[in-house]
C-alpha positions as CSV (number, residue, x, y, z in Angstrom):
1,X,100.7,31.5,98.1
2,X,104.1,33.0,97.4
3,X,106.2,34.7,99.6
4,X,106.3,38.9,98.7
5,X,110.4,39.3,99.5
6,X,111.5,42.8,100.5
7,X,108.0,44.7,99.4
8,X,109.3,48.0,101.0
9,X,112.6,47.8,98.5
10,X,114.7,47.6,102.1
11,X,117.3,45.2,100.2
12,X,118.4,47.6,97.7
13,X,118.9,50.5,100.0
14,X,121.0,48.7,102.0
15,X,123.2,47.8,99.3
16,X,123.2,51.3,98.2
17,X,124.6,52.5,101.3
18,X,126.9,49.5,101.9
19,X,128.8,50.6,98.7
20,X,129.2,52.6,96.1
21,X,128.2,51.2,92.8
22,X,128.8,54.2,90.0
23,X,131.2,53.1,87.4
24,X,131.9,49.7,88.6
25,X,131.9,46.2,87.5
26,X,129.7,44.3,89.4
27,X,129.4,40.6,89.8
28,X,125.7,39.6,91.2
29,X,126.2,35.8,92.5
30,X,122.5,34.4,92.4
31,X,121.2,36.7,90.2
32,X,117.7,34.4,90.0
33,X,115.3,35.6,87.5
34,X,117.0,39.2,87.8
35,X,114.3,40.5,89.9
36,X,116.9,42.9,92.0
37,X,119.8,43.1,89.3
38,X,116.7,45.5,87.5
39,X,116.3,47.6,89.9
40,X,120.7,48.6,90.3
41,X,121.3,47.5,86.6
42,X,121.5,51.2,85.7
43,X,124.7,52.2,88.2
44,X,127.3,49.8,87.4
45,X,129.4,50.5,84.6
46,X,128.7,46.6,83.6
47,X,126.9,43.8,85.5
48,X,127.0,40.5,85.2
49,X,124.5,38.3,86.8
50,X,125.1,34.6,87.0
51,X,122.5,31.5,88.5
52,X,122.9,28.0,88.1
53,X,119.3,27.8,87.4
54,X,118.9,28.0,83.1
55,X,115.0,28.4,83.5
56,X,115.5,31.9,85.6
57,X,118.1,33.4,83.7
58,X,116.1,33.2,80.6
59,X,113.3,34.3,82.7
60,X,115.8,37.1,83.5
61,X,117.0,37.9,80.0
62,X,113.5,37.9,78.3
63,X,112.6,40.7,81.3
64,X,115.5,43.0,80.6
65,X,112.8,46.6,80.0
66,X,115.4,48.4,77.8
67,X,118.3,47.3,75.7
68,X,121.0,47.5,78.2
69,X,124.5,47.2,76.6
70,X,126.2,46.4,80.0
71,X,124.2,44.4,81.4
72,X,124.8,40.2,81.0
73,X,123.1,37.1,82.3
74,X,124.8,34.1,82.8
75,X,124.7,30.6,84.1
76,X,127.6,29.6,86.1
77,X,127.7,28.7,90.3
78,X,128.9,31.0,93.1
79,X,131.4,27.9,93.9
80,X,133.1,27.8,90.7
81,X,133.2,31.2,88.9
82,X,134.0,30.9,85.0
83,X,136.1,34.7,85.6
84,X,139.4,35.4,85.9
85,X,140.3,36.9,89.3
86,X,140.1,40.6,89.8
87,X,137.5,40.8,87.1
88,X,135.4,42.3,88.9
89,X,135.4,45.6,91.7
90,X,132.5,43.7,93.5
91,X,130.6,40.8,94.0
92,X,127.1,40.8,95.0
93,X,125.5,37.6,96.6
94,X,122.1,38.5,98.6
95,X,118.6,36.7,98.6
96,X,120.4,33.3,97.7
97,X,120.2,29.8,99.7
């Protein structure tokens, strides 16, 4: 059986009142198979998403509802980000191991 995570949407209400996301760039560190990136992807002015794992991100990309110019998928590792610093105005890491 799988584990349901956060069925009463709890995680992204916390991050909506931890900090304001509207016209930002946003980095989400563990994206997985974009589950939560979906359900913020409309408030950042561009969100990246990056996993190691190749198999979720494509998982992630193939699930993307609506064309969504600013929002990218890509695999890279939380330990060694492929961005120049200051590229983003926040990093998101929650629901990763």
């Amino acid at each position: 059986m799988k584990p349901i995570r956060d069925p009463e949407g709890a995680e992204l209400g916390h991050l909506v009142a931890a900090c304001e996301l509207d016209g930002k760039v946003v980095l989400e560190i563990g994206c997985g198979d974009g589950k939560f990136t979906r359900q913020y992807a409309g408030m950042p002015a561009r969100l990246v998403g990056i996993d190691p794992e190749l198999n979720d991100l494509r998982v992630a990309k193939k699930r993307k509802i609506r064309p969504k110019p600013h929002l990218f998928f890509s695999q890279a590792k939380g330990e060694k980000l492929p961005f120049p610093a200051g590229s983003f105005d926040i990093a998101i890491l929650a629901s990763s191991l």
